[in-house]
C-alpha positions as CSV (number, residue, x, y, z in Angstrom):
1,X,21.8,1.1,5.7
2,X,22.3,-1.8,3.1
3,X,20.9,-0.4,0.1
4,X,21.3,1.4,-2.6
5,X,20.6,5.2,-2.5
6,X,19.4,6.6,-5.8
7,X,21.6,9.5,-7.1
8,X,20.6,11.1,-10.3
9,X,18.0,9.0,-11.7
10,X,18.4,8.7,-15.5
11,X,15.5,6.0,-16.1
12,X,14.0,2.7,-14.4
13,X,11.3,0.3,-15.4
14,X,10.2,-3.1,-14.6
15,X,12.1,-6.3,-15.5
16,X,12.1,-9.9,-14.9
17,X,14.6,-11.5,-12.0
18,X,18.0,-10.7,-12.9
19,X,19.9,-14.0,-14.7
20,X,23.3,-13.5,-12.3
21,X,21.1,-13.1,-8.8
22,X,21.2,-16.6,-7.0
23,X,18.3,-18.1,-5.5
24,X,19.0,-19.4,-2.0
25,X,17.2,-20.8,0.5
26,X,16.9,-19.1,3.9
27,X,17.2,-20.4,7.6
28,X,16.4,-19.1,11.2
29,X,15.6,-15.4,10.8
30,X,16.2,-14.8,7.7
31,X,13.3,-18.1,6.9
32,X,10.9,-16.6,9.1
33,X,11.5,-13.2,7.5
34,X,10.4,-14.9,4.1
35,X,7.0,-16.9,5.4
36,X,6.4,-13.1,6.8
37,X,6.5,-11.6,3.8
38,X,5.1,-14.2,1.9
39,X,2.0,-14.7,4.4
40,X,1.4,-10.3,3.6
41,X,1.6,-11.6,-0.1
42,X,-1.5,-13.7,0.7
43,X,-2.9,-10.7,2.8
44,X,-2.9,-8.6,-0.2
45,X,-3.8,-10.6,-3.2
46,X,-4.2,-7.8,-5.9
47,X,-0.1,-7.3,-5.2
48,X,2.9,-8.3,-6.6
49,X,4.9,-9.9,-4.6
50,X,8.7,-10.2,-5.6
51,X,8.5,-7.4,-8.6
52,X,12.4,-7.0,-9.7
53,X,13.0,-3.1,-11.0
54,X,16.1,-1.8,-13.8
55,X,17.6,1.6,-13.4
56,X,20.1,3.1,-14.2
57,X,21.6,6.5,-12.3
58,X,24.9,8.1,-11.5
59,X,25.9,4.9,-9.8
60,X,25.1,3.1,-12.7
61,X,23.0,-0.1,-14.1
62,X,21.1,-1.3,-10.6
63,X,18.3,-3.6,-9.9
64,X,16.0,-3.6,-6.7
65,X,13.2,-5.9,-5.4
66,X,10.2,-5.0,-4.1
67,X,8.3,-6.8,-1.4
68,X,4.9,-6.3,-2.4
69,X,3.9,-3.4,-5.1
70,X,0.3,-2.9,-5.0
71,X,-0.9,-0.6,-8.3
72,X,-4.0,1.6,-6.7
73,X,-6.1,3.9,-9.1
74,X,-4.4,7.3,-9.1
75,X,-0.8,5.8,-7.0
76,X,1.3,2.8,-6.3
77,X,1.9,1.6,-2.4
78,X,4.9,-0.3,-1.6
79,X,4.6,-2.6,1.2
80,X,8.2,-3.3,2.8
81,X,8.0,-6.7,4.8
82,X,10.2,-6.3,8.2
83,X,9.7,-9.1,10.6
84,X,11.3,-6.7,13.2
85,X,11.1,-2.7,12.8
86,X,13.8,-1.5,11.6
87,X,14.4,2.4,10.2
88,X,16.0,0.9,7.1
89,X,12.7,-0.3,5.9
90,X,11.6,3.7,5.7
91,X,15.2,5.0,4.1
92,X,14.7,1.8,1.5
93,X,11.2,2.8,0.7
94,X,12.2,6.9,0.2
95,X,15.8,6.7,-1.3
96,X,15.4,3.6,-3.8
97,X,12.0,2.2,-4.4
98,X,9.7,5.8,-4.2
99,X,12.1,7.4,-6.9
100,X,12.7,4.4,-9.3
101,X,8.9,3.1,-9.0
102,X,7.9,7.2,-9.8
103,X,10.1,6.8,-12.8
104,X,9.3,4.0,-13.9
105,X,5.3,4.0,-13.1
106,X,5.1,8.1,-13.5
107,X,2.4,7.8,-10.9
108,X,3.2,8.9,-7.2
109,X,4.3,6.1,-5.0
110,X,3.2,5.5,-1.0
111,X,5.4,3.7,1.1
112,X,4.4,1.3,4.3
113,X,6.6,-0.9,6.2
114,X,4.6,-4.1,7.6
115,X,6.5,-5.4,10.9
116,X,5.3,-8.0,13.0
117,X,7.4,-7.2,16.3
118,X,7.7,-4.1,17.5
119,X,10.7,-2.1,19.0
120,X,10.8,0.0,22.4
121,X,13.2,2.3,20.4
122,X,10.7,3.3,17.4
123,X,9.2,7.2,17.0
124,X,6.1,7.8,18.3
125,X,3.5,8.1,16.4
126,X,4.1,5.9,13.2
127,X,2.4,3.2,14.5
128,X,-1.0,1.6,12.6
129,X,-2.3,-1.6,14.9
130,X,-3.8,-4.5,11.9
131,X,-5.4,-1.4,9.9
132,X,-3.9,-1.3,6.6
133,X,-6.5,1.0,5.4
134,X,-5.7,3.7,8.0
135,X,-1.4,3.1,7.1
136,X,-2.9,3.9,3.6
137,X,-4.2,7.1,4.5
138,X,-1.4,8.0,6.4
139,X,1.4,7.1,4.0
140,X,-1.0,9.1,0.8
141,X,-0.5,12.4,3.3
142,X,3.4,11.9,3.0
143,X,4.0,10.3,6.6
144,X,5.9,7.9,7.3
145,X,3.7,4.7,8.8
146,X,4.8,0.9,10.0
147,X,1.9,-1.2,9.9
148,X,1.5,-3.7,13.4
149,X,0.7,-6.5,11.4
150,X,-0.1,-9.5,12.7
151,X,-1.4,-11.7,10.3
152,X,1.0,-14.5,10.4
């Protein structure tokens, strides 16, 4: 797990790209990774891609970076770009993102991680083939969905 886990949440809210976080450009994996998630941007043209969040808990002052946050009428879905499954995609969503977006948004927040390659190792049953609609559903009962996605 390589993020942050929220502990203590003392308040969070939306905020431009931090000034000391370097902009680099990505190769091999990591590059395809990025025309991934950018191609889902496309996919999904009502989100916003890239949205930097500011909290603050018992950690501390933190920042985070959302793939895609897509504001829906009564909740907010999250779409975590993952070229390859991973479970950290579903521990990023419910220990960082869900609480400091629910702070800062006051408005529940649904999670769904959009993978393009599948793993023979992933639970059964989280699986949604090209359907984001049906992920929706699923992820606004309080499962936790990957979307199949391949869009790319």
């Amino acid at each position: 797990m390589g993020h942050r886990v929220i502990d203590g949440l003392e308040w969070a809210k939306p905020c431009p790209r931090p000034g000391g976080i370097p902009v680099s450009r990505s190769k091999g994996a990591k590059a395809q990774g990025i025309r991934f998630e950018r191609a889902l941007a496309r996919a999904f043209p009502a989100g916003r891609p890239g949205q930097w969040w500011e909290f603050r808990d018992r950690n501390g002052l933190g920042h985070c970076q959302t793939d895609i946050f897509l504001p829906l009428a009564g909740a907010i879905l999250v779409l975590e770009a993952k070229y390859t499954w991973t479970p950290d995609g579903h521990s990023q969503i419910e220990q960082l993102y869900r609480p400091v977006i629910e702070r800062a948004m006051k408005k529940p927040v649904w999670g769904i991680v959009v993978c393009r390659n599948l793993l023979s190792t992933m639970p059964r049953g989280v699986v949604v083939t090209n359907d984001p609609r049906e992920a929706g559903r699923i992820a606004a009962q309080g499962g936790y969905v990957a979307l199949h996605w391949g869009g790319f």
